[in-house]
C-alpha positions as CSV (number, residue, x, y, z in Angstrom):
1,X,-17.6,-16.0,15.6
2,X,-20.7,-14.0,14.5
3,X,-23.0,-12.7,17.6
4,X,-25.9,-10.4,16.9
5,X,-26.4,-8.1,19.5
6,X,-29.7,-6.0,20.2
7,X,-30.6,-3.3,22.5
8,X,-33.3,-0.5,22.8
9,X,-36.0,-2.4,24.8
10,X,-37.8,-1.2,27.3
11,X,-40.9,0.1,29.2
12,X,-43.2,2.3,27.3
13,X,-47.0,2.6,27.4
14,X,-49.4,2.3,24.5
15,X,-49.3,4.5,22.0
16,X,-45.2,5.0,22.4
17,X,-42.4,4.4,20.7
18,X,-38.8,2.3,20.5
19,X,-36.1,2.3,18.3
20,X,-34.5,-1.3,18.6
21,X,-31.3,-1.7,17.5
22,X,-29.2,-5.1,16.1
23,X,-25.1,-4.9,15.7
24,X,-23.6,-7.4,14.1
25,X,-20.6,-8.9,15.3
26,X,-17.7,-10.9,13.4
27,X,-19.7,-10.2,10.0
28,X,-20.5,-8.0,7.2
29,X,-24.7,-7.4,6.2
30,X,-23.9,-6.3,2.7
31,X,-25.7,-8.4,0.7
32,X,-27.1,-10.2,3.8
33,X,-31.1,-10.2,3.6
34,X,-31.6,-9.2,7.6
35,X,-35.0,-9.2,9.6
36,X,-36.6,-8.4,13.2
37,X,-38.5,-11.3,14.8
38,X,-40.3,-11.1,17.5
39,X,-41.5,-13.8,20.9
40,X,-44.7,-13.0,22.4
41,X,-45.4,-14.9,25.8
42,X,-46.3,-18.1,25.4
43,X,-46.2,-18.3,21.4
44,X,-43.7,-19.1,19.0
45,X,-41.1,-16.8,17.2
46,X,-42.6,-14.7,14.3
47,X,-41.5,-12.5,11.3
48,X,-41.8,-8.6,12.2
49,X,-40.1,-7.0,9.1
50,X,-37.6,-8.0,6.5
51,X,-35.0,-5.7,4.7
52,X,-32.9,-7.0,1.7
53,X,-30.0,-6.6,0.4
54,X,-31.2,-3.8,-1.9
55,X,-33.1,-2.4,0.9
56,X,-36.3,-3.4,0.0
57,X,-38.6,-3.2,2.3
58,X,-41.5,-6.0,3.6
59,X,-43.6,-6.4,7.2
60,X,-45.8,-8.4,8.4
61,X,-49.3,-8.3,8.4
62,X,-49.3,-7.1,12.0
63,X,-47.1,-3.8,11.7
64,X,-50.4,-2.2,9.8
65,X,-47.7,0.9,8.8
66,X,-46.1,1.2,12.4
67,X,-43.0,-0.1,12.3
68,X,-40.0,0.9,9.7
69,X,-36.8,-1.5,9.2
70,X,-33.5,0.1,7.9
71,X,-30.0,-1.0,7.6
72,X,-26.2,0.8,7.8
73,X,-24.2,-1.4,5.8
74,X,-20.9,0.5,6.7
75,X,-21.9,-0.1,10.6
76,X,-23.3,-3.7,10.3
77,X,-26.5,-2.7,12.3
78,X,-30.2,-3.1,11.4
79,X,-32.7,-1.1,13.3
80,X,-36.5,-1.2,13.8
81,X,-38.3,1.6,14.1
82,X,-41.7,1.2,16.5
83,X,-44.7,3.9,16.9
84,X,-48.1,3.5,17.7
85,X,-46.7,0.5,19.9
86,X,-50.1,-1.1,21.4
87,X,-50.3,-4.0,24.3
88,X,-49.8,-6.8,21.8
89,X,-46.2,-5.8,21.1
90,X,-45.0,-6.8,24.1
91,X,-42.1,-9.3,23.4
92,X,-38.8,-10.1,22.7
93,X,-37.3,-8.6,19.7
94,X,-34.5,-10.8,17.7
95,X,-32.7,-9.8,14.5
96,X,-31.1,-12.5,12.3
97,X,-30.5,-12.9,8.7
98,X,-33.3,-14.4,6.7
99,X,-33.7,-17.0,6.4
100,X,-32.8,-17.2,10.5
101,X,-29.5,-18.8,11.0
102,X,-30.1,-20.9,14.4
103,X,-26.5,-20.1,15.7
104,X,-27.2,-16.3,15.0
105,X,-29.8,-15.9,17.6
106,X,-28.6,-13.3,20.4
107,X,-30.5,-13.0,23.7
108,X,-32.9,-10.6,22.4
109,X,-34.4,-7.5,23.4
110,X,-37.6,-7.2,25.7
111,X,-40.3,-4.2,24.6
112,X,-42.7,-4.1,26.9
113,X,-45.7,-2.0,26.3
114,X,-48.4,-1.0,29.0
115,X,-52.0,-0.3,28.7
């Protein structure tokens, strides 16, 4: 059975920074494209940043430069890098591959930022 699992959430106020974390259980990511999503309050889950297989790198419009994705594919785990984190962040942060695989979505990670 393959469960993602994230961590590093948390408190910060604008301006800060996170390092989010995703550990893949039960599978490999080589070769596995792998991205961050992200569920603001009240609004559906979004793209935040891809990585492929060949560590390519693509975010959304949104990151404006903020945010870098990487991936260890000896330790299955994809993190997300966050600075500059502003109020608008605030949300919980999900890794899957991409496209999403609906029975890879763990429970998340909450950032909250505060202004």
């Amino acid at each position: 059975q393959v469960q993602l699992v994230e961590s590093g959430g948390g408190l910060v106020p604008a301006g800060g920074s996170l390092r989010l974390s995703c550990k893949v259980q039960g599978a490999s990511i080589s070769g596995i494209h792998m991205a961050w999503y992200r569920q603001r309050p009240g609004a559906e889950r979004e793209w935040v940043a891809r990585i492929s297989s060949g560590r390519n790198t693509y975010y959304a419009d949104f990151v404006e430069g903020r945010f870098t994705i990487s991936r260890d594919n000896a330790k299955d785990t994809v993190d997300l890098q966050m600075t500059s984190l502003k109020d608008n962040d605030s949300a919980v942060y999900y890794c899957n591959k991409l496209p999403p695989r609906k029975s890879y979505w763990g429970q998340g990670t909450q950032v909250s930022v505060s202004s």
